[in-house]
C-alpha positions as CSV (number, residue, x, y, z in Angstrom):
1,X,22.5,15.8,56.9
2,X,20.8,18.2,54.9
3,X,23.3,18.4,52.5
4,X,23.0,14.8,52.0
5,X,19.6,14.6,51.2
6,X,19.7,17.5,48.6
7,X,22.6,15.5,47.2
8,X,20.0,12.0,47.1
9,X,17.4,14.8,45.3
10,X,19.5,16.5,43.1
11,X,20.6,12.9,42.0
12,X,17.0,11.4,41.8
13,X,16.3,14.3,39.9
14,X,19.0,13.8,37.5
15,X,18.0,9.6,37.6
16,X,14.1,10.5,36.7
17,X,15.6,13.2,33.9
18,X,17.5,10.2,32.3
19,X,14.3,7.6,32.6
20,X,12.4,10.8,30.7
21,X,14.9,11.3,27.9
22,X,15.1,7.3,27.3
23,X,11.0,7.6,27.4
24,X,11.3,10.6,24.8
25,X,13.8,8.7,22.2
26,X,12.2,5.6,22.1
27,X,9.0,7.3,21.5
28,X,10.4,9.1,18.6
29,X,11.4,6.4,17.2
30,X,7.9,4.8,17.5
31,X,6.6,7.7,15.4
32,X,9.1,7.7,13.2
33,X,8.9,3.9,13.0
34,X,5.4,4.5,12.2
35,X,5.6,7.4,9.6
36,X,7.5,5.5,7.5
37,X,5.4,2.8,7.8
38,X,2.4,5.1,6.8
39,X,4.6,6.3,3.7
40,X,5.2,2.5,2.7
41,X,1.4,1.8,2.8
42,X,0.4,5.0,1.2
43,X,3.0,3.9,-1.9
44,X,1.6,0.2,-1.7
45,X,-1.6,1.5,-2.1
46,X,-1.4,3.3,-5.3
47,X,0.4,0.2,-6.6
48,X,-2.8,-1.6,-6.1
49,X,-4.6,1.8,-7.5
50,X,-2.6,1.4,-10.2
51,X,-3.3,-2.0,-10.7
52,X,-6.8,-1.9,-10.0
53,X,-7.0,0.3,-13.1
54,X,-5.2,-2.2,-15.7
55,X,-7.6,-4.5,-14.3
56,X,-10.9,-2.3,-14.9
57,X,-9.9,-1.3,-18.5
58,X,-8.8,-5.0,-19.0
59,X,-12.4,-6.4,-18.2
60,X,-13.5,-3.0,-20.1
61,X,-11.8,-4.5,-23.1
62,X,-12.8,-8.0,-22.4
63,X,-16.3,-7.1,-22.3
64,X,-16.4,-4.9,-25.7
65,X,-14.9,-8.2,-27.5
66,X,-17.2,-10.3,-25.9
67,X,-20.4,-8.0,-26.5
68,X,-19.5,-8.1,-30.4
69,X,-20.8,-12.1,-30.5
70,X,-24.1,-10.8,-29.4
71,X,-24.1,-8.4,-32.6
72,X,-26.5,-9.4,-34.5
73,X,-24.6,-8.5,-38.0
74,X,-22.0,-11.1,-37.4
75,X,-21.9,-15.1,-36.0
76,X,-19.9,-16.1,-33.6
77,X,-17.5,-17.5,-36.7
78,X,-17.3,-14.6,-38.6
79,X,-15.9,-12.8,-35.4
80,X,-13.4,-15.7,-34.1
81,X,-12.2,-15.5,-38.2
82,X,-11.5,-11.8,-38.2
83,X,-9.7,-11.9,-35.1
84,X,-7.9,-14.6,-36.4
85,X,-7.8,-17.0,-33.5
86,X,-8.9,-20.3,-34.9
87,X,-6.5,-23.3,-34.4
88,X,-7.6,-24.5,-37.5
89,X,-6.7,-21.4,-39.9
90,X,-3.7,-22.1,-41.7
């Protein structure tokens, strides 16, 4: 009888050992899952970094074209004409 019952432990042992290692991998592969998502977010981020920056030095840009109308040794003509942007310029 006692040899029995060391038999039902030794194999609930070996049952729980099993339910750990299943536990363990799928686990693993929740950090893992997540890493990789943290290293695809990282990389999307310095995209948008990236294009944060074109943006800035686009309005930067914009602006300094813009804040040469409010010069006050040119007209607004004068400017459009040198930049040579008027439909009517031929």
């Amino acid at each position: 009888m006692a040899d029995k019952q060391d038999k039902n432990q030794h194999a609930d042992i070996w049952n729980l050992l099993y339910e750990y290692a299943d536990i363990r991998d799928e686990l693993e592969d929740a950090l893992l899952s997540f890493r990789e998502l943290h290293a695809e977010i990282e990389y999307a981020m310095e995209d948008i970094t990236d294009e944060l920056e074109n943006l800035q030095e686009h309005l930067t840009k914009c602006s300094g074209k813009l804040m040469r109308f409010r010069n006050p040794q040119h007209n607004q003509y004068e400017v459009i004409k040198e930049q040579g942007d008027l439909p009517f310029m031929d």
